[in-house]
DOSEKE-644031 format. One record per residue (C-alpha): x, y, z; residue in three letters. Coordinates in steps of 0.2 Angstrom, whole numbers, plus 5000, padded with zeros to 4 digits. Example, Ala and Ser with C-alpha at 12.3 -4.5 7.8 and 13.67 -1.06 7.14 Angstrom:
% DOSEKE-644031
506249785039ALA
506849955036SER
END
This chain:
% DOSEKE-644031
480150685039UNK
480950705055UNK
482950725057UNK
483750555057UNK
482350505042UNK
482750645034UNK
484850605038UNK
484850415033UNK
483950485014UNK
485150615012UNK
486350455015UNK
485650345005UNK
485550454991UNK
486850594989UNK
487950555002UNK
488050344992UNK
488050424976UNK
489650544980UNK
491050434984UNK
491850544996UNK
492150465013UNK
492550655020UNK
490850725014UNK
489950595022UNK
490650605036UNK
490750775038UNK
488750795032UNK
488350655046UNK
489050715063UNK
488550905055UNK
486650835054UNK
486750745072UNK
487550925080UNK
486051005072UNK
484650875080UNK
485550905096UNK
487050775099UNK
488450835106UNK
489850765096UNK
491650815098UNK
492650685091UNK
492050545078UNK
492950395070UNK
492150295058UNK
493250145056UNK
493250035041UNK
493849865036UNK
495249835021UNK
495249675011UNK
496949685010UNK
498549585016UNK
499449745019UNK
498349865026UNK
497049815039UNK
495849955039UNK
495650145036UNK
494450275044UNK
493950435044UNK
494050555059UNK
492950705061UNK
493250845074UNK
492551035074UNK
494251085067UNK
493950955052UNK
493950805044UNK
495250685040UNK
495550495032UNK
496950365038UNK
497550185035UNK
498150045048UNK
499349905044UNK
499149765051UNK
500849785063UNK
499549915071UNK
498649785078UNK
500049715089UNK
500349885097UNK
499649955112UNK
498650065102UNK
497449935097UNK
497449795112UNK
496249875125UNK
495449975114UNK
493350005111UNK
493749895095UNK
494549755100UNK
492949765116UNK
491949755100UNK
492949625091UNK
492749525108UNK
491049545117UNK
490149585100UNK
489249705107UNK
489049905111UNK
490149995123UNK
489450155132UNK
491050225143UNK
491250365156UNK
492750465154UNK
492650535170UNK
493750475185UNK
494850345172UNK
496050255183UNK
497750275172UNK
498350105178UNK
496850005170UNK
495950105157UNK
496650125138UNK
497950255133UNK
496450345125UNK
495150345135UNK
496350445146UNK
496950555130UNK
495250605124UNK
494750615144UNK
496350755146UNK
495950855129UNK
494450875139UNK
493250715134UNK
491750675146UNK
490950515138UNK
491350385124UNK
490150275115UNK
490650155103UNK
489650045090UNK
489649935074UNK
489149975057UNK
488449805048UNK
488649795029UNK
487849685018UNK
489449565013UNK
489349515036UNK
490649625039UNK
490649735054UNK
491549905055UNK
491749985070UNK
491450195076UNK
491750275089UNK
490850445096UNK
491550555110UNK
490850715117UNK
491550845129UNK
489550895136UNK
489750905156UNK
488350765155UNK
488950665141UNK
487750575131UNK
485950545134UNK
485150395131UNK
483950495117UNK
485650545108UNK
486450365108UNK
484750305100UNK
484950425087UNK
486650375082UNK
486050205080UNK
484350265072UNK
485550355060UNK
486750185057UNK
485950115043UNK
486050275031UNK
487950275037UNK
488050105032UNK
487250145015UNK
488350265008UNK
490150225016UNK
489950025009UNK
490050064991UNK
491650174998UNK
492350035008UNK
492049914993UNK
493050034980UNK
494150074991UNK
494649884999UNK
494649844977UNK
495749984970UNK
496949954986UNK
497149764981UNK
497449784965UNK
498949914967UNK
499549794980UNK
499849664967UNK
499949754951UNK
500749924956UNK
499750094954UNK
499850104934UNK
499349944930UNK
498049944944UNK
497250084935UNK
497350014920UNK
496249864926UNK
495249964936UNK
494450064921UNK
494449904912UNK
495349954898UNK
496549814898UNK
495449644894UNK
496049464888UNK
497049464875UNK
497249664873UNK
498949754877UNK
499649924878UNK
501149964870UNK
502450104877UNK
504150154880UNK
504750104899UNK
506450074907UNK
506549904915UNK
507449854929UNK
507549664935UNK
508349614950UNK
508849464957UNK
509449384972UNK
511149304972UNK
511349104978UNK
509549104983UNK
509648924978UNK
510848874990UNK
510348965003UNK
508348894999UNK
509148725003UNK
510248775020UNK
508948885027UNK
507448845035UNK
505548895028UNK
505449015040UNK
507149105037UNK
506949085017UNK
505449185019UNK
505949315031UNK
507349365020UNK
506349375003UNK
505149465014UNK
506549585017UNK
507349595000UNK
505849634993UNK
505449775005UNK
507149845000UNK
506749834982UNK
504949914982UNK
505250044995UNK
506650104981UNK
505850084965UNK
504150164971UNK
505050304978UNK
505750364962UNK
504150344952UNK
504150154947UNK
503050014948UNK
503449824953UNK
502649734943UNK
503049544947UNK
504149454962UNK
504549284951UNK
505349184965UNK
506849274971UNK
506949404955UNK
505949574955UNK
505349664941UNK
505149834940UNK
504549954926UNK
504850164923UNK
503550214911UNK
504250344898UNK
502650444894UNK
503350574883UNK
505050584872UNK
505750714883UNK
505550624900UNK
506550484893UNK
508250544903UNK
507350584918UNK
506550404919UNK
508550304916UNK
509050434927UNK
507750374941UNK
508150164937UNK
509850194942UNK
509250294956UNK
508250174960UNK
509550024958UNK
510750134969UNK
509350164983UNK
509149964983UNK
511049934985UNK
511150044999UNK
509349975009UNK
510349815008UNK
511749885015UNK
510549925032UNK
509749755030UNK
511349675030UNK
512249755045UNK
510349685053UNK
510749525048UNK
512549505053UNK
511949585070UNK
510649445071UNK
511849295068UNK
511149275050UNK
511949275032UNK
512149445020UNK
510949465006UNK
511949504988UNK
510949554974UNK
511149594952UNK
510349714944UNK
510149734926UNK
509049894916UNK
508749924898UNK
507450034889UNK
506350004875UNK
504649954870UNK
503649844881UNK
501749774882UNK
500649764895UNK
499249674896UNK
498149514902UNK
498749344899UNK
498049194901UNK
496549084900UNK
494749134903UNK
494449084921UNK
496049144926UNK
497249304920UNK
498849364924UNK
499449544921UNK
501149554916UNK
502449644903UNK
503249554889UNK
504349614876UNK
506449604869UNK
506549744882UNK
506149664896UNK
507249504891UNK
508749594889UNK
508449674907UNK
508349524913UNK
509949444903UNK
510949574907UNK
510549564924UNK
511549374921UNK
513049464916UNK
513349544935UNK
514049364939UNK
515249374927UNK
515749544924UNK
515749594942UNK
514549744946UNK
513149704956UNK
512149844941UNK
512449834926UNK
511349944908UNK
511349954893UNK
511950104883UNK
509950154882UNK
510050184897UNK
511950244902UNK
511850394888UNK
510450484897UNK
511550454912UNK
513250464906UNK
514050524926UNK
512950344933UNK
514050234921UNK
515450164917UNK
515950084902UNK
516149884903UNK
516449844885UNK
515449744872UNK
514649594879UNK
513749434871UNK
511949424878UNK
510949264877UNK
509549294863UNK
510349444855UNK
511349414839UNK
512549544840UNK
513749614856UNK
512949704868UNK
513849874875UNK
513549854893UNK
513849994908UNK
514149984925UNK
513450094937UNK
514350204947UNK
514450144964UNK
515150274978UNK
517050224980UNK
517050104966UNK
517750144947UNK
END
């Protein structure tokens, strides 16, 4: 068995059955070094099936080997258009580059980066899956006499072994990402391992927090499409970028309201989770600060928002009919979240919890007295938080 044969088995076999995009990677350009191709740097791109996130890859130099992601704003830049991908994208074909005598004023920024770290030729192909989708990789070397015609052969000999064990990788990967974008990264899970099905539910303690948009409904009937969606765009940036970054998941946008949950795993870990909700309400508050100054800069109207957060038991699980799910939470704690996030109209404050909540956070709240709450036969002591410069 000669080296690429013995390569694209290795492939086929080990490298599929691992999982692990590096240690392919790694064990493929190690193999081509060993039968004599003179790699330096490698990037084996891969497509996402995802509306956030474009693609990912792998990069591979003698110092090691490392995995990264692109948005699809990466695509707009200057770091895409000119590329060896988009060449790919738009001839469909191959491209074999010099990096010798690069004229700055016409050729990509990186073919003159890899030609200044000391690159020598560039060679750039298509991996083909089984689904019609193309992926693209790119091979540079810093040999004096670039590559040979033998070694470009034995990159593409060695394609198909590639192919084989980075699909499977690709698939998961594209799967898992999609799922945490609409689900958020415990239910995702959950879904993934199949251990929530039809008609099941898990059952725990979590903090909710819902949040929700203040005269959206005037607004939808002022404002254009265009701006409507830009600024739920926005808000929900403001929201996610918040709640994510202090442990949470988003679990559902329901027109201009967001629902977010804290999961409380263990007993002791209750405080710390209503101590990151109103952490959380507080980083959204001040993101829609700096979106607002933006807005008024740009002519447009300021976004006001009301939060409400409660903690108790909730249940998770799939709803819905047998062609067609949903994942959501239900339970008495998520409606009072979301009734007490009606009462920062009438009380004031823009966040507003309840006392399972405010007592594990006692210098967060303030007190705002018993409160009716639609659905709940008895008052309601509600808190306000906190805000810097407000009582």
């Amino acid at each position: 068995m000669d080296a690429v044969a013995k390569l694209n088995h290795w492939m086929m076999t080990e490298g599929r059955r691992s999982g692990n995009p590096i240690k392919v990677v790694s064990h493929f350009c190690s193999a081509l070094i060993d039968s004599g191709v003179p790699l330096w740097r490698v990037n084996i791109g891969q497509r996402f099936a995802n509306p956030l996130l474009i693609a990912w890859g792998v990069v591979w130099t003698p110092d090691g080997t490392e995995s990264y992601d692109v948005t699809h704003a990466t695509m707009l830049t200057d770091g895409y258009i000119g590329s060896a991908f988009e060449y790919m994208v738009k001839y469909q074909r191959p491209l074999h580059k010099s990096l010798l005598g690069l004229d700055p004023a016409k050729d990509h920024l990186s073919y003159l980066e890899f030609a200044e770290a000391g690159g020598t030729d560039y060679y750039a192909t298509w991996l083909d899956y089984g689904d019609g989708s193309q992926h693209g990789c790119t091979f540079a070397t810093r040999a004096q006499e670039g590559f040979a015609d033998a070694h470009l052969a034995m990159i593409e000999a060695a394609k198909p072994g590639l192919s084989s064990a980075m699909e499977p990788i690709t698939m998961r990967k594209s799967t898992r990402s999609l799922l945490r974008t609409y689900l958020g990264d415990g239910p995702s899970e959950a879904v993934w391992n199949g251990s929530i099905q039809r008609g099941e539910r898990t059952t725990l303690e979590a903090v909710v927090m819902f949040s929700d948009l203040r005269g959206f409904t005037a607004f939808s009937e002022t404002g254009s499409e265009q701006e409507i969606f830009d600024a739920l765009g926005d808000y929900f940036e403001v929201v996610v970028q918040s709640v994510e970054a202090n442990g949470g998941d988003v679990l559902k946008f329901m027109g201009d309201g967001v629902l977010s949950v804290f999961p409380i795993l263990a007993t002791a870990d209750r405080a710390n989770r209503c101590r990151a909700a109103a952490t959380a309400a507080q980083g959204v508050l001040d993101g829609l600060a700096e979106l607002n100054e933006s807005r008024v800069k740009a002519g447009k109207s300021r976004l006001d928002i009301g939060i409400g957060i409660n903690a108790g038991k909730v249940s998770y699980g799939n709803i819905g009919s047998q062609g067609r799910l949903d994942f959501t939470v239900l339970g008495g704690a998520v409606n009072v979240a979301s009734r007490v996030e009606g009462l920062t109209k009438s009380i004031g404050d823009r966040v507003l919890a309840t006392a399972s909540v405010a007592r594990h956070a006692p210098d967060l709240f303030a007190a705002r007295g018993q409160h009716q709450v639609r659905g709940v036969a008895s008052a309601v002591e509600i808190f306000g938080l906190v805000e810097p410069g407000r009582g």
